[in-house]
N, C-alpha and C positions, 0 to 999 in steps of 0.2 A: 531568482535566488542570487547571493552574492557568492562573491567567489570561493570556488572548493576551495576542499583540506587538499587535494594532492590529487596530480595528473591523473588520467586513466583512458588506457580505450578506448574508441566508438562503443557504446552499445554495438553486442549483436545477439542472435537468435537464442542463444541461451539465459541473455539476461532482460528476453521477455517470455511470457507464456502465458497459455489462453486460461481463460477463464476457466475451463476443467482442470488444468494443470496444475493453477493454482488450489483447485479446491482440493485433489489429491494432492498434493502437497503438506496443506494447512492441516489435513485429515494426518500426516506424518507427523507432526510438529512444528513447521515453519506456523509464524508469526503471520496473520493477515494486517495487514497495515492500512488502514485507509485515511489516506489525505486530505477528505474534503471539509470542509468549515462544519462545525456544527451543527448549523440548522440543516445541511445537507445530509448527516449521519442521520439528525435524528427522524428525520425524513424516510429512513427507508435505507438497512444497511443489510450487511452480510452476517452471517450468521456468527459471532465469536469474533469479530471484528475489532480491530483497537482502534480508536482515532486518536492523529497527532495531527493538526491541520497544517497545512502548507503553510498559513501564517505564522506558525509557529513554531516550523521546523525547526529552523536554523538554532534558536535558543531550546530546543529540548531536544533533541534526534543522541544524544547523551543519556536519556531514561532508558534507551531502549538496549535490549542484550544483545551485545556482539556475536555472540555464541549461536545466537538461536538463526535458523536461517528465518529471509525476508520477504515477503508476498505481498507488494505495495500496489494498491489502489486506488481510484478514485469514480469519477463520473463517466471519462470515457478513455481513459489511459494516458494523457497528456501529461496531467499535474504529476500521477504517479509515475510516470516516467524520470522524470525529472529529480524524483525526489530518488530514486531506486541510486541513478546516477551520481547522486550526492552521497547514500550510502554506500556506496562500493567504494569511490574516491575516498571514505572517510574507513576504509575497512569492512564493511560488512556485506555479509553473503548476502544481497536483496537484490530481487527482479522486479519487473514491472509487469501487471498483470494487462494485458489488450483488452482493450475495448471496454472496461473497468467496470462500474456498476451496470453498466446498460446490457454488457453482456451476458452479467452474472444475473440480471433477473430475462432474462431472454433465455439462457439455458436452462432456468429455473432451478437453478443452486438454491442450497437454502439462505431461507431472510430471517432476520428477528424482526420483532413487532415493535412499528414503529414507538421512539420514547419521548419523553418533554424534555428531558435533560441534557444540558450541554456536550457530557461527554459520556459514553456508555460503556 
């Protein structure tokens, strides 16, 4: 990614959380945000999931509500790390979810049924 909106912190332990964490979360209101590329979503996502892909961040991470808190995802926590980072430095309450899809279908959180469509 190029360069943030504005300084911030190390990450630490609160602005990641495990895969339960976030699913009791998202179960609150927070946003589930997943990261990864399209055909990765449509592959096989989270249940109520939004995707904004990492490609795409930087020009749309602006659609999203500052208000609402953030539960960013992807494959294995990398990308969404990264991107969580970007929205805090830009204002927003988002964490990065650990160990990202791999976790969440290993704890067996709920999935939606895989789709054709780009963005779901």
């Amino acid at each position: 990614m190029q360069e943030q909106p504005t300084s911030a912190p190390a990450p630490t332990a609160s602005d990641q959380l495990s895969v339960t964490e976030a699913y009791e979360r998202v179960d609150g209101g927070a946003l589930l945000l997943d990261v990864r590329e399209p055909y990765e979503f449509t592959q096989g996502r989270a249940d109520g999931a939004l995707n904004l892909p990492l490609s795409e961040f930087q020009a749309r991470y602006t659609e999203l509500d500052a208000d609402r808190p953030i539960a960013v995802i992807c494959r294995s926590g990398n990308r969404s790390d990264l991107a969580a980072e970007f929205l805090r430095k830009a204002g927003f309450n988002a964490v990065n979810v650990v160990g990202g899809m791999l976790a969440w279908q290993r704890e067996g959180l709920p999935m939606a049924a895989p789709t054709s469509g780009p963005h779901a």
